[in-house]
ZANUDO-667842 format. One line per field, with one value per atom (N, C-alpha, C): residue in one letter; chain; x, y, z. Coordinates in pm, 1 decimal. Layout:
! ZANUDO-667842
residuo	A,...
cadena	A,...
xx	X,...
yy	Y,...
zz	Z,...
! end
This chain:
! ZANUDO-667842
residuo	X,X,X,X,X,X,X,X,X,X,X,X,X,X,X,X,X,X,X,X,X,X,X,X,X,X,X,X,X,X,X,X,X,X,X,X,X,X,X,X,X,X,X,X,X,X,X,X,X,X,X,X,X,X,X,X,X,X,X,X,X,X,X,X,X,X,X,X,X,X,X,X,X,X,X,X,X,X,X,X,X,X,X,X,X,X,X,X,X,X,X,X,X,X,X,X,X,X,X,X,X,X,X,X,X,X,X,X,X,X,X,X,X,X,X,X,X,X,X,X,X,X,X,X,X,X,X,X,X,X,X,X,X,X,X,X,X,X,X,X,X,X,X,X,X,X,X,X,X,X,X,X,X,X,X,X,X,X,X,X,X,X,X,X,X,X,X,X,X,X,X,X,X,X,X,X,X,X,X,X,X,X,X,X,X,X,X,X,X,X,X,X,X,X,X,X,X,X,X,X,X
cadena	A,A,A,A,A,A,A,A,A,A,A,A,A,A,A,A,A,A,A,A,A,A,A,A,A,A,A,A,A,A,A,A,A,A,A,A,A,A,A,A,A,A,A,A,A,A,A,A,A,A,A,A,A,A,A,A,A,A,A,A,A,A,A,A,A,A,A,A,A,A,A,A,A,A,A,A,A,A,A,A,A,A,A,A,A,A,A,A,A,A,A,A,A,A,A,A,A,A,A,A,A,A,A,A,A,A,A,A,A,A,A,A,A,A,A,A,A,A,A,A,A,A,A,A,A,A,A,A,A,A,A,A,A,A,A,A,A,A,A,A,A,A,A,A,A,A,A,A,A,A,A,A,A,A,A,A,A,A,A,A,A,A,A,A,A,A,A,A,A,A,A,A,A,A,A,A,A,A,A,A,A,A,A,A,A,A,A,A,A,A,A,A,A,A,A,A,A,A,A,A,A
xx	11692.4,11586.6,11500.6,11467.3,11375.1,11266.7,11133.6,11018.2,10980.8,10910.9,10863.9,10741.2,10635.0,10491.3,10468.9,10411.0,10351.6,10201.4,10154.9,9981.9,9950.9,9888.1,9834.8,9725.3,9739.2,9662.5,9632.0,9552.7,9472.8,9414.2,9466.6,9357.6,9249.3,9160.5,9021.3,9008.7,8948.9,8907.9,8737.2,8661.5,8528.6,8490.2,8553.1,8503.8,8561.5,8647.4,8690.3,8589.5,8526.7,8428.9,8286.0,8262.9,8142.6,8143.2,8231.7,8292.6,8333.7,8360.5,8459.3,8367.3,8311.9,8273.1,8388.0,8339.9,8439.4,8480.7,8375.2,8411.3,8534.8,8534.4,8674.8,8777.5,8792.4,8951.0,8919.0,9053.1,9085.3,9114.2,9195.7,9267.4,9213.2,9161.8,9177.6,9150.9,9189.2,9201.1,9126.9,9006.1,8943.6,8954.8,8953.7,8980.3,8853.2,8858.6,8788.6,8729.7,8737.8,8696.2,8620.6,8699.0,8562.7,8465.9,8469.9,8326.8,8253.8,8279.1,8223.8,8156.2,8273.3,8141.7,8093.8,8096.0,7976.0,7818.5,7829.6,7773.5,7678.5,7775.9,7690.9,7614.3,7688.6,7611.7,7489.7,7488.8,7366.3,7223.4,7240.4,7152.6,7140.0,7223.4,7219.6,7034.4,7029.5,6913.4,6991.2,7109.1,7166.1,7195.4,7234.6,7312.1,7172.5,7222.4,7144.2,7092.0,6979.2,6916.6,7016.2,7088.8,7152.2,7272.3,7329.1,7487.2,7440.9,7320.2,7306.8,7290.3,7204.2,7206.1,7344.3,7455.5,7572.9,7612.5,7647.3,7691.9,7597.4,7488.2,7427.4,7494.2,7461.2,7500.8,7686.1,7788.7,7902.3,7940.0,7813.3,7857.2,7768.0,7678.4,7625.1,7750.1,7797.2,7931.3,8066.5,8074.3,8160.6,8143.3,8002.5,7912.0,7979.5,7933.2,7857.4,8009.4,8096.3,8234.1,8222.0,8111.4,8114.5,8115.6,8271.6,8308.2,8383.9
yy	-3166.7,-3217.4,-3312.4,-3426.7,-3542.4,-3524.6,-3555.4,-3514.9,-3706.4,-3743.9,-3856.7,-3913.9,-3892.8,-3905.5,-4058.1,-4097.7,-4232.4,-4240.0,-4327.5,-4351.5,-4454.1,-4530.0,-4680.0,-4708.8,-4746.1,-4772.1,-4918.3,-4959.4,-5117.9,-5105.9,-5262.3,-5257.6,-5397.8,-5353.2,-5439.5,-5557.1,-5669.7,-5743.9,-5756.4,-5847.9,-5851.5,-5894.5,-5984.2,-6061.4,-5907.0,-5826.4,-5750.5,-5643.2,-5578.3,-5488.3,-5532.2,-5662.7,-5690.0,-5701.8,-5806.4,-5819.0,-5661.7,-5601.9,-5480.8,-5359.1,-5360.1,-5253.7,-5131.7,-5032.2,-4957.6,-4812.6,-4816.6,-4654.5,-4689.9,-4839.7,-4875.7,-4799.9,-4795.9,-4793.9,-4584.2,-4555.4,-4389.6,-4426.0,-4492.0,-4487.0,-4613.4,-4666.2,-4777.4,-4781.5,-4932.9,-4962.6,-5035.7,-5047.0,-5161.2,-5201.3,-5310.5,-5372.7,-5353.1,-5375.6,-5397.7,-5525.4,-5580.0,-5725.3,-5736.8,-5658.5,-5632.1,-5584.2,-5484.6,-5422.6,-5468.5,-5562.8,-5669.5,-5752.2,-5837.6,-5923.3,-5884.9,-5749.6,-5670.1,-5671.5,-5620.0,-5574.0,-5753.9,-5841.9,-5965.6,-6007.1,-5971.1,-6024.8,-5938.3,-5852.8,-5781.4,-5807.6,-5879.9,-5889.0,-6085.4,-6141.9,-6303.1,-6359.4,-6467.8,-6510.9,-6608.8,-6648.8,-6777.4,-6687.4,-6542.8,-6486.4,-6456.3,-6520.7,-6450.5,-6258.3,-6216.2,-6089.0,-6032.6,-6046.2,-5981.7,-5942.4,-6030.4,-6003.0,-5933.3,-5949.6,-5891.0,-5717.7,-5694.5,-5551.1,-5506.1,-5613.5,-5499.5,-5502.8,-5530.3,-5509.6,-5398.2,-5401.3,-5270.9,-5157.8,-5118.9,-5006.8,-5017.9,-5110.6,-5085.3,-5019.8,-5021.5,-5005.9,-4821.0,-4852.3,-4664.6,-4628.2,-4616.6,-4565.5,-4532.6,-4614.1,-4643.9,-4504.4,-4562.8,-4442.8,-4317.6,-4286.7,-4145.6,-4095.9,-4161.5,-4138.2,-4095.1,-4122.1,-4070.9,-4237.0,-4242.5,-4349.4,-4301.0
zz	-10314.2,-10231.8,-10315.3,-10261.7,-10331.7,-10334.6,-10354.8,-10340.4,-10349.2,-10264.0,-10271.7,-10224.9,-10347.3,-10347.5,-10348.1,-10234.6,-10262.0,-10280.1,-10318.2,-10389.7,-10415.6,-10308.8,-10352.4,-10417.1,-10499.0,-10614.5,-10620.9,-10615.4,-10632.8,-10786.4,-10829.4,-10943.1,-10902.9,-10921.3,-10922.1,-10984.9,-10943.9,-11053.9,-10985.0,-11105.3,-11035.5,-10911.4,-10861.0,-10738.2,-10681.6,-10648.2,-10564.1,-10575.2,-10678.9,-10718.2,-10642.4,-10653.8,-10595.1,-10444.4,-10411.4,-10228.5,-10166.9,-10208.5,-10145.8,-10151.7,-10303.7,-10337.2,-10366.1,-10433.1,-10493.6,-10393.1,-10303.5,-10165.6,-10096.6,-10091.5,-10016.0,-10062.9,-10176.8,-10250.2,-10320.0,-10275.0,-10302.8,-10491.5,-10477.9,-10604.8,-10681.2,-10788.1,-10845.7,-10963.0,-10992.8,-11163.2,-11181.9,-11298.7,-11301.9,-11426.8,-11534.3,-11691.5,-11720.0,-11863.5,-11932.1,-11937.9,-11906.1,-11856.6,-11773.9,-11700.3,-11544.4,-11561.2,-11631.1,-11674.1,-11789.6,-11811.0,-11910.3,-11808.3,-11749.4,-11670.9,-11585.2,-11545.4,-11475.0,-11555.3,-11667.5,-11727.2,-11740.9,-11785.8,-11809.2,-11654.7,-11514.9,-11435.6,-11389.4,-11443.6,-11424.1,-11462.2,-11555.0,-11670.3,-11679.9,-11586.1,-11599.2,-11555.0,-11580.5,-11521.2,-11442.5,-11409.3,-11368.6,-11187.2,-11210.2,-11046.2,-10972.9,-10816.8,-10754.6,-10769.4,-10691.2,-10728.7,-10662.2,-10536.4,-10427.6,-10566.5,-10594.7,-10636.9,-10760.6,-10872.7,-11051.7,-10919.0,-10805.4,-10739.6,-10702.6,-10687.9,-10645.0,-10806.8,-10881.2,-10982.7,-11076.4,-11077.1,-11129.1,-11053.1,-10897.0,-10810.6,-10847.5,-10877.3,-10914.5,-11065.7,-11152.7,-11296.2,-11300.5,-11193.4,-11189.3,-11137.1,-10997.9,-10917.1,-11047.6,-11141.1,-11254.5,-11342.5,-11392.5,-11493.7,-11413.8,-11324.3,-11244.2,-11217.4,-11153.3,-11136.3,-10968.9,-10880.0,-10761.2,-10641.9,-10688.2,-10566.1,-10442.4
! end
């Protein structure tokens, strides 16, 4: 008998973390990269306030582990 588990798994990049947000997705992958330029758009003086706020609330969700 076979056993055949499927599991979709997305991996993230930033534009998808910020547009999507992270509750969307059960399973995902995000780089190290991404959470780099998270981390830089948070803190930019160049991004709008709207987008440096989803990227803070994406890097707590990250932190906290409650996506």
């Amino acid at each position: 008998m076979k056993l055949l588990v499927t599991m979709n798994y997305n991996f993230l990049d930033t534009s998808a973390v910020l547009n999507a947000g992270l509750k969307k997705y059960s399973h995902a992958y995000i780089s190290p990269t991404t959470l780099t330029e998270l981390e830089s758009i948070k803190t930019s003086n160049k991004k709008d306030e709207h987008i440096k706020y989803l990227a803070r609330e994406a890097i707590r969700n990250i932190t906290s582990n409650t996506i």
